[in-house]
C-alpha atoms as a printed R data frame, in Angstrom:
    type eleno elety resid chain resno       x       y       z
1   ATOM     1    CA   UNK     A     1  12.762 -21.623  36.036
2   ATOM     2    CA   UNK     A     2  13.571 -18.195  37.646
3   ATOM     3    CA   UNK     A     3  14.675 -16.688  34.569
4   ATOM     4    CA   UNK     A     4  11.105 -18.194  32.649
5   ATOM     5    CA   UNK     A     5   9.368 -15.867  35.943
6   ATOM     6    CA   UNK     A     6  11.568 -13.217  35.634
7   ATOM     7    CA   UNK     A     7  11.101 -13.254  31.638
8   ATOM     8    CA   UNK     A     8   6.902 -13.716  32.264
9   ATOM     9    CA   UNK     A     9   7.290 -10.819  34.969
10  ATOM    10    CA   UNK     A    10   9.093  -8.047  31.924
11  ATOM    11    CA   UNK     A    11   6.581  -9.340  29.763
12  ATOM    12    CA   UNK     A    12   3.695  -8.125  32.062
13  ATOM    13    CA   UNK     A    13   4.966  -5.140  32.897
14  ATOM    14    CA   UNK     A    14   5.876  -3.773  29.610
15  ATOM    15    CA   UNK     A    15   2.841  -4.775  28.036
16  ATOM    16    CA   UNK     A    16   1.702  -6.483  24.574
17  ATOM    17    CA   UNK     A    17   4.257  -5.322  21.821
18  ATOM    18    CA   UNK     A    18   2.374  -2.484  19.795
19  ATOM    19    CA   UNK     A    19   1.617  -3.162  16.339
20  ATOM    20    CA   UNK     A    20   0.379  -1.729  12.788
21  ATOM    21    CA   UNK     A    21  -3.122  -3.746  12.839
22  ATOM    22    CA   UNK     A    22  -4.998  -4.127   9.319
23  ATOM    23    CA   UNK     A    23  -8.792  -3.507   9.975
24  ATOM    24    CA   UNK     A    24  -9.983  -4.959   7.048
25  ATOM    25    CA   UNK     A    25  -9.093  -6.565   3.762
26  ATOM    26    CA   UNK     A    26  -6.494  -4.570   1.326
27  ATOM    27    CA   UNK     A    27  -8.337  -3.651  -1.827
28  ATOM    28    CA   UNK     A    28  -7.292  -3.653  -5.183
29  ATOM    29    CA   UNK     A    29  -9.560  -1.983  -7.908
30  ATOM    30    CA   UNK     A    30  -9.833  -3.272 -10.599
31  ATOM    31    CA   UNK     A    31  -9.097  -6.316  -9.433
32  ATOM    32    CA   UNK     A    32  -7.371  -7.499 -12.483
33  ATOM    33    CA   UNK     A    33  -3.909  -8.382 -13.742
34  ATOM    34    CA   UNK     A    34  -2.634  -5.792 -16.101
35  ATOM    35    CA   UNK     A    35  -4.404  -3.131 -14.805
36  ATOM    36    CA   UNK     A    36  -3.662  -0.033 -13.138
37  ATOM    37    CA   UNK     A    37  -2.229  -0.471  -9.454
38  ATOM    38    CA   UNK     A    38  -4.732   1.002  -7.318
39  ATOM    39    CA   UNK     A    39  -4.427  -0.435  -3.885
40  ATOM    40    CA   UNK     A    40  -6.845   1.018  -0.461
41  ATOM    41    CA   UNK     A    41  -5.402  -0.151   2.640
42  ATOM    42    CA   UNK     A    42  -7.157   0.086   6.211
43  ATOM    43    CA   UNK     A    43  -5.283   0.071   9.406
44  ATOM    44    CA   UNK     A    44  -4.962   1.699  12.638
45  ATOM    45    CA   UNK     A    45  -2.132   2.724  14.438
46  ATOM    46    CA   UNK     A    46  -0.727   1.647  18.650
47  ATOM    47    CA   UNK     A    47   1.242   4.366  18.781
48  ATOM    48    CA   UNK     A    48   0.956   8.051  17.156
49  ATOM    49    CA   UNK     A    49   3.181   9.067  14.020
50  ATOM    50    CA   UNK     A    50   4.841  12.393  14.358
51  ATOM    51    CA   UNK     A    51   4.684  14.423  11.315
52  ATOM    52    CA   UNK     A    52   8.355  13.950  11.373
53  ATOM    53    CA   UNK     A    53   8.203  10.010  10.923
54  ATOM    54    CA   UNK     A    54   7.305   8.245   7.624
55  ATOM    55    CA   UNK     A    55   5.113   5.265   6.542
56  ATOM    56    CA   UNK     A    56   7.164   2.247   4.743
57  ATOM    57    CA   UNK     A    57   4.367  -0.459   2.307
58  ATOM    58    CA   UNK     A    58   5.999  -3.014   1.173
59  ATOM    59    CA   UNK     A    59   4.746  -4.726  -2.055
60  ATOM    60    CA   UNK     A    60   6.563  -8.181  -2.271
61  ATOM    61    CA   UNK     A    61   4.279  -9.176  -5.262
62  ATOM    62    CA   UNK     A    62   6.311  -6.522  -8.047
63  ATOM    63    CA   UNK     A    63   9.278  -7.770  -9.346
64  ATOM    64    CA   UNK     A    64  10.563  -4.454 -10.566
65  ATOM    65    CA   UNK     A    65  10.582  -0.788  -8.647
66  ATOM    66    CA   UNK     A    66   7.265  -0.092  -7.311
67  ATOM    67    CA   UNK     A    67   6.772   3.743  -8.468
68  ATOM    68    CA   UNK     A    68   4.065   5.111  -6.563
69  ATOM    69    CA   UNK     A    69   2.284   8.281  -8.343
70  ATOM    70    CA   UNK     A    70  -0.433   9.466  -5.710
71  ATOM    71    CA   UNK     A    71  -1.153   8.731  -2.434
72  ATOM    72    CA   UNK     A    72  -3.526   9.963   0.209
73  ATOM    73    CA   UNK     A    73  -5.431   8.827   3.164
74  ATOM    74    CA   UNK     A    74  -9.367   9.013   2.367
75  ATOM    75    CA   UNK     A    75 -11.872  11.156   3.488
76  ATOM    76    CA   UNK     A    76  -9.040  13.024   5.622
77  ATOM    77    CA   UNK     A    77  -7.120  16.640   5.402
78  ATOM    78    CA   UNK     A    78  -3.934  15.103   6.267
79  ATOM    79    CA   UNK     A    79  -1.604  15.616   3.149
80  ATOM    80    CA   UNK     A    80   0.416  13.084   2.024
81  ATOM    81    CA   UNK     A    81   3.857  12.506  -0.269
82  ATOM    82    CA   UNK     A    82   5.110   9.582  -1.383
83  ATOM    83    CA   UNK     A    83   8.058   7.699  -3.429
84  ATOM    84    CA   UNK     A    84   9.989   4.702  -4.017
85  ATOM    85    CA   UNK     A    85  12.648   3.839  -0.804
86  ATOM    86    CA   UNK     A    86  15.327   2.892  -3.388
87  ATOM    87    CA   UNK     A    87  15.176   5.965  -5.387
88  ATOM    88    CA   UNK     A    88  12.966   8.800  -3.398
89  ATOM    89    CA   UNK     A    89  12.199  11.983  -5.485
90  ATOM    90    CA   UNK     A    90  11.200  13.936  -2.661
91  ATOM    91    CA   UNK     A    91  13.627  16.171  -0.912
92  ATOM    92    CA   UNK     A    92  14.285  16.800   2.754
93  ATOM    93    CA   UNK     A    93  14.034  13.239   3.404
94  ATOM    94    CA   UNK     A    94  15.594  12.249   7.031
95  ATOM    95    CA   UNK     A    95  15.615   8.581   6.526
96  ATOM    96    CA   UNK     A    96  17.753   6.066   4.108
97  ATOM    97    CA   UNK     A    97  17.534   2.435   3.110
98  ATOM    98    CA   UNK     A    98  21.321   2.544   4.793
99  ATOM    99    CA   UNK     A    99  19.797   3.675   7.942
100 ATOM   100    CA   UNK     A   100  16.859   1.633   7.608
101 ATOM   101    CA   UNK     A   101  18.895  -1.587   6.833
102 ATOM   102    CA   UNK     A   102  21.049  -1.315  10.378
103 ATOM   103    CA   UNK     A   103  17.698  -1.631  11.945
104 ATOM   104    CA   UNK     A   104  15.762  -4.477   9.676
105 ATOM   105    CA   UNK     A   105  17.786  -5.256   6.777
106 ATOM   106    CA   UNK     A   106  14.879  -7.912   5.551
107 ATOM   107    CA   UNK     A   107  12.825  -4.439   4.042
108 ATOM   108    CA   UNK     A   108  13.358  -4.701   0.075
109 ATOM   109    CA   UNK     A   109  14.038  -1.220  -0.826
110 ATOM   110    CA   UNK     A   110  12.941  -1.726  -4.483
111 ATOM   111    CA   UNK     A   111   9.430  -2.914  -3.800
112 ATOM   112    CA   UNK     A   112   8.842  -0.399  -0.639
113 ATOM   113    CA   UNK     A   113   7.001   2.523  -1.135
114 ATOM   114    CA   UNK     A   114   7.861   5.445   1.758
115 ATOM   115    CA   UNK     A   115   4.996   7.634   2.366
116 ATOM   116    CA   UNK     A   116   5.710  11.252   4.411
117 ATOM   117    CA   UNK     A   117   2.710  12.995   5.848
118 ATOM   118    CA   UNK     A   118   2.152  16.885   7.276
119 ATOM   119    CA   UNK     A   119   0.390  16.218  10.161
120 ATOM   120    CA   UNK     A   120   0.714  14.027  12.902
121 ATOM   121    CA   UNK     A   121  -0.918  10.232  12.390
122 ATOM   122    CA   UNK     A   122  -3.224   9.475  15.764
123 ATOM   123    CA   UNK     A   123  -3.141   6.022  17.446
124 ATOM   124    CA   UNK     A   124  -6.550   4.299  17.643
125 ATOM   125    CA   UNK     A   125  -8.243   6.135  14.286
126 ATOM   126    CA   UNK     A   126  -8.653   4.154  11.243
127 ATOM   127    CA   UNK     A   127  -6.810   5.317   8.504
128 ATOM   128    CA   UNK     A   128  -7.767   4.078   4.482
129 ATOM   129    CA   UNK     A   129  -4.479   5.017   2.832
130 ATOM   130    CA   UNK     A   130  -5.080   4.881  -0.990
131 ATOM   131    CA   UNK     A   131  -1.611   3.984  -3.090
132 ATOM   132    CA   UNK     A   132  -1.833   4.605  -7.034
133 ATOM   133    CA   UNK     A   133   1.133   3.003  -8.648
134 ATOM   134    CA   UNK     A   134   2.565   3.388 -12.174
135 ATOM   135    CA   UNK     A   135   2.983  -0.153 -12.335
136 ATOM   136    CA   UNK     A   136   0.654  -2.468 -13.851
137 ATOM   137    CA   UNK     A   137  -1.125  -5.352 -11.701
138 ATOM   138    CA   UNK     A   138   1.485  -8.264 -11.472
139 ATOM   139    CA   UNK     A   139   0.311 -11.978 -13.396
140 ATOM   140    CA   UNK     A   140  -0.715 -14.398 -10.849
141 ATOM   141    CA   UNK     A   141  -3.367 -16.367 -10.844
142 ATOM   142    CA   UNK     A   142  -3.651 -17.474  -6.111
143 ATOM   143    CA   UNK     A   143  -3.496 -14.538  -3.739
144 ATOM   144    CA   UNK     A   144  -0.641 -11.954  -3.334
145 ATOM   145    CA   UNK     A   145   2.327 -12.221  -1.503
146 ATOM   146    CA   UNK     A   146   2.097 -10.762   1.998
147 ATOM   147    CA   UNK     A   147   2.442  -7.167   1.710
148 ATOM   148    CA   UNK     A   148   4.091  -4.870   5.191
149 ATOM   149    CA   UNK     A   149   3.990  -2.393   6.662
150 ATOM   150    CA   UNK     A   150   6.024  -0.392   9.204
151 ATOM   151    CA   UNK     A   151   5.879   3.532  10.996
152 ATOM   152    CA   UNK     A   152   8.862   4.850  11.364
153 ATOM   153    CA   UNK     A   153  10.639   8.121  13.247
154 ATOM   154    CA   UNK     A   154  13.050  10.691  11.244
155 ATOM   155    CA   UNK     A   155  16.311   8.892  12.360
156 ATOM   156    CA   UNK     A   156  14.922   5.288  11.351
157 ATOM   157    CA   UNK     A   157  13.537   3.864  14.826
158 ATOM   158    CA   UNK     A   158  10.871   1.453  13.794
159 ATOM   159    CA   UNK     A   159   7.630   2.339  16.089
160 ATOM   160    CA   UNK     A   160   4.940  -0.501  14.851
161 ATOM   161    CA   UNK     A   161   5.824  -3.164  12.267
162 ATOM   162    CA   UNK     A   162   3.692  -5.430  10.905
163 ATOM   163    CA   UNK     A   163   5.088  -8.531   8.637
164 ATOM   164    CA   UNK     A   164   1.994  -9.942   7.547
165 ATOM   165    CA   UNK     A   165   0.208  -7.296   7.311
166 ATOM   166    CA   UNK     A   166  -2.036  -9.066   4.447
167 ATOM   167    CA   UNK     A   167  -2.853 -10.237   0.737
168 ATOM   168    CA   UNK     A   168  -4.597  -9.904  -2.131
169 ATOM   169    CA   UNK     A   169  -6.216 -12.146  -3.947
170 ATOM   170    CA   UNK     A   170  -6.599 -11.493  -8.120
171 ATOM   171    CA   UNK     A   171  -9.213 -12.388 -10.440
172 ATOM   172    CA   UNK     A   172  -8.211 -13.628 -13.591
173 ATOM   173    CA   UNK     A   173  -7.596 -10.436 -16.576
174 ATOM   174    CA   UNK     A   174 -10.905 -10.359 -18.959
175 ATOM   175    CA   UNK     A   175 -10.297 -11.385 -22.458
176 ATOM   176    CA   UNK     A   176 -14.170 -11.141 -23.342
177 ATOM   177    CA   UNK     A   177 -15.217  -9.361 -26.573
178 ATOM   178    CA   UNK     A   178 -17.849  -6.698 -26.435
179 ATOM   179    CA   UNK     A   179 -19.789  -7.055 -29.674
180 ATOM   180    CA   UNK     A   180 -22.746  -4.458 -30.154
181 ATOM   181    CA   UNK     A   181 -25.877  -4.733 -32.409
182 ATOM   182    CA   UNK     A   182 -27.981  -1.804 -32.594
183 ATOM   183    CA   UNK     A   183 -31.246  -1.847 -34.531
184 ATOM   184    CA   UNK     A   184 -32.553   1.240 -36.272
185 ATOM   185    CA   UNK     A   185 -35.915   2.577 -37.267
186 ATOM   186    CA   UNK     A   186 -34.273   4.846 -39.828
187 ATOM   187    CA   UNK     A   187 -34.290   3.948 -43.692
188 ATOM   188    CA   UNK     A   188 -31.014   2.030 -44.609
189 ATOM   189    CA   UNK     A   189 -27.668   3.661 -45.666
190 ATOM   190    CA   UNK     A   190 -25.332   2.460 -48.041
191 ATOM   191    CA   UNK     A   191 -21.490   1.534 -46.777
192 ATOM   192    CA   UNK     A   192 -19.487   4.550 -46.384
193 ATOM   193    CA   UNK     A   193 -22.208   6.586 -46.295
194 ATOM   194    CA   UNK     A   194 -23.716   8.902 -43.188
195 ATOM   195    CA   UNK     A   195 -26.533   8.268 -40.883
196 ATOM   196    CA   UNK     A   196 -28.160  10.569 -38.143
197 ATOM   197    CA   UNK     A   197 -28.495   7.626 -36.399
């Protein structure tokens, strides 16, 4: 029972454990298998970012490489960069997936997209970080898996984490047919022939 206080007592004093917090749904537009990935995610930050740490997304629902080709947080100046974790094209990079592993080896590299920004991230301001992948929409037909999302410092110290940080659900890909009529006032044209209208 003493060590249940003295647990209860830490607890107390150290506060709730900080945490990435979604502030709304993650959108996906179009909302569509086989469509361009283009993902908006809200969330605020417990703790500030240092423009030396670096955003991790992880997108359980590919089963290949995610390859990310833009991203940028909305209606901000803050610049971003961003690549794939297993295979990063940007350079000066302080952080690894070894590095990363020794600290929460349950991050899959492959489907993780790391995002570096120039300027400091402030705690408490909601954030709408826009990824555009290469990758097409994955088929499934019920919600996504869970995607997460972690801030982390240059040498790989996790700051927030947030496992379940939330889905997506698809709508089924459109196989309609757009068939168009269009009715003329103009005399009639033979086949093959030219119209003004």
């Amino acid at each position: 029972m003493r060590h249940i206080s003295c647990l209860l007592l830490i607890l107390i004093a150290v506060g709730p454990v900080s945490c990435l917090v979604s502030t709304g749904p993650i959108e996906l537009s179009p909302n569509t298998e086989n469509s361009p990935s283009v993902y908006l995610i809200p969330f605020t930050l417990s703790r500030s970012v240092p423009n030396t740490g670096y955003l991790l997304f992880v997108m359980p629902n590919y089963a290949s490489a995610v390859i990310p080709t833009t991203c940028k947080l909305v209606n901000t100046s803050v610049n971003l960069q961003c690549t794939n974790f297993l295979n990063p094209t940007l350079s000066g990079l302080t952080i690894n997936t070894m590095s990363i592993a020794s600290v929460n080896p349950n991050i899959n590299a492959t489907v993780t997209v790391l995002i570096t920004t120039d300027t400091e991230l402030m705690a408490s301001t909601d954030y709408y970080l826009q990824i555009v992948l290469s990758n097409v929409i994955p088929s499934t037909s019920e919600l996504s898996n869970s995607f997460e999302m972690y801030s982390v410092s240059w040498n790989s110290i996790i700051y927030e984490q947030n496992w379940n940080f939330g889905q997506v659900e698809y709508q089924s890909r459109q196989t309609n047919t757009l068939t168009v009529s269009m009715l003329s006032s103009l005399s009639a044209v033979l086949p093959g022939s030219t119209s003004t209208f």
